[in-house]
C-alpha positions as CSV (number, residue, x, y, z in Angstrom):
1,X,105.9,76.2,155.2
2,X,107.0,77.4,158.8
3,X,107.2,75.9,161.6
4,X,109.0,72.2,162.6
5,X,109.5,69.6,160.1
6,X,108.1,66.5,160.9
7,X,109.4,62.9,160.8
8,X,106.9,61.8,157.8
9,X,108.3,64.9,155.5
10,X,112.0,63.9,156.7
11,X,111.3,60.3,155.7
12,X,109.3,60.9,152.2
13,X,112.7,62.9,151.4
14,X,114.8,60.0,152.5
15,X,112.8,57.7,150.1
16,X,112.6,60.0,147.2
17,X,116.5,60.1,147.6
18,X,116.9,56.5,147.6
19,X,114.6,56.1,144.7
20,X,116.6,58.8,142.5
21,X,120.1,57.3,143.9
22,X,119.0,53.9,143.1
23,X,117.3,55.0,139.3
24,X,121.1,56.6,138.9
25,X,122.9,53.6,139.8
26,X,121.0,51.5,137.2
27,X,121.4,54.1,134.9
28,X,125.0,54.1,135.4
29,X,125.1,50.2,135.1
30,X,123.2,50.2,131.8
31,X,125.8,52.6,130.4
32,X,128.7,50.6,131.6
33,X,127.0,47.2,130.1
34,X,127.0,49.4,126.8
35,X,129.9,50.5,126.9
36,X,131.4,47.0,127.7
37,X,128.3,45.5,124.8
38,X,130.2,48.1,122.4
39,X,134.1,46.9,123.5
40,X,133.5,43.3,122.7
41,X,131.8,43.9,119.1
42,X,134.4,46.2,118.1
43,X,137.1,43.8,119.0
44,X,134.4,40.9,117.0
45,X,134.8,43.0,113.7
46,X,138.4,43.7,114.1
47,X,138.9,39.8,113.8
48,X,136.2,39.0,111.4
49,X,136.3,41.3,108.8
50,X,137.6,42.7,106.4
51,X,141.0,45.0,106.8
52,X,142.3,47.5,104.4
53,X,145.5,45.7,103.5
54,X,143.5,42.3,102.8
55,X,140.6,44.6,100.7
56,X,144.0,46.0,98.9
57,X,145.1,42.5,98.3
58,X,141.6,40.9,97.0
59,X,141.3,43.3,94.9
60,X,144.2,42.9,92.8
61,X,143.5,39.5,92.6
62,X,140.2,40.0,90.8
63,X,142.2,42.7,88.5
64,X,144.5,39.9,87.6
65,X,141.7,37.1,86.9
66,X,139.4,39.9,85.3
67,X,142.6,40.7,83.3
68,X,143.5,37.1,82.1
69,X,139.9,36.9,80.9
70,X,140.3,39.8,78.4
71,X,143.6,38.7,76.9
72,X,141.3,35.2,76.1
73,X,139.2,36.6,74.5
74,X,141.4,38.9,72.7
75,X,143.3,35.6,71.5
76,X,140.2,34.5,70.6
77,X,138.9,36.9,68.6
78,X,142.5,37.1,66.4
79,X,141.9,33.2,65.7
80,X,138.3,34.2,64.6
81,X,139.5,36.6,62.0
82,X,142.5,34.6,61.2
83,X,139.8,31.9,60.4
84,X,138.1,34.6,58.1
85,X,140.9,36.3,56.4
86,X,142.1,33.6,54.6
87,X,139.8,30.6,53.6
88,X,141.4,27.8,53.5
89,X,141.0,26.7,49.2
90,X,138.7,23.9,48.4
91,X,140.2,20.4,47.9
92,X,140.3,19.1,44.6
93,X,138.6,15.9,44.4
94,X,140.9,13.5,41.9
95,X,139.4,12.0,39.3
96,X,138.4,8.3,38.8
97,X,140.9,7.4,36.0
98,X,138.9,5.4,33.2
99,X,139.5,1.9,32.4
């Protein structure tokens, strides 16, 4: 291209460049919404759920329960062969006495 540069290139430049500056700028917003989307779940979760120490703490509380439960049933089974070791003898009816 030689030769002078006329005021319809000059202003197709000027548009193209205000297209791609404004295609940035809502790029840009979109990753600062993000960004901002991400801050505010992160801070959700940190007050919802679950931390380490209260994981920690649940979980020896179902050791405990699941630990009570198998000295019942140890109990229990001693009782069941306590009932089977050692019958308990028949009673002895007592006799009419004659008249």
């Amino acid at each position: 291209m030689t030769g002078a540069v006329e005021w319809q290139v000059l202003v197709f430049m000027a548009g193209g460049a205000v297209a791609l500056g404004g295609l940035l700028w809502r790029l840009y917003n979109a990753i600062a919404k993000s960004d901002r989307d991400l801050a505010a779940y992160k801070l959700h979760v940190s007050e919802t759920y679950v931390t380490k120490a209260g994981l920690s703490e649940q979980t020896r509380q179902i050791m405990d329960a699941i630990g009570g439960v198998n000295g019942s049933i140890e109990r229990l089974n001693e009782r069941i062969d306590r009932v089977f070791e050692a019958p308990k003898p028949a009673r002895r009816r007592r006799s009419t006495p004659e008249p």
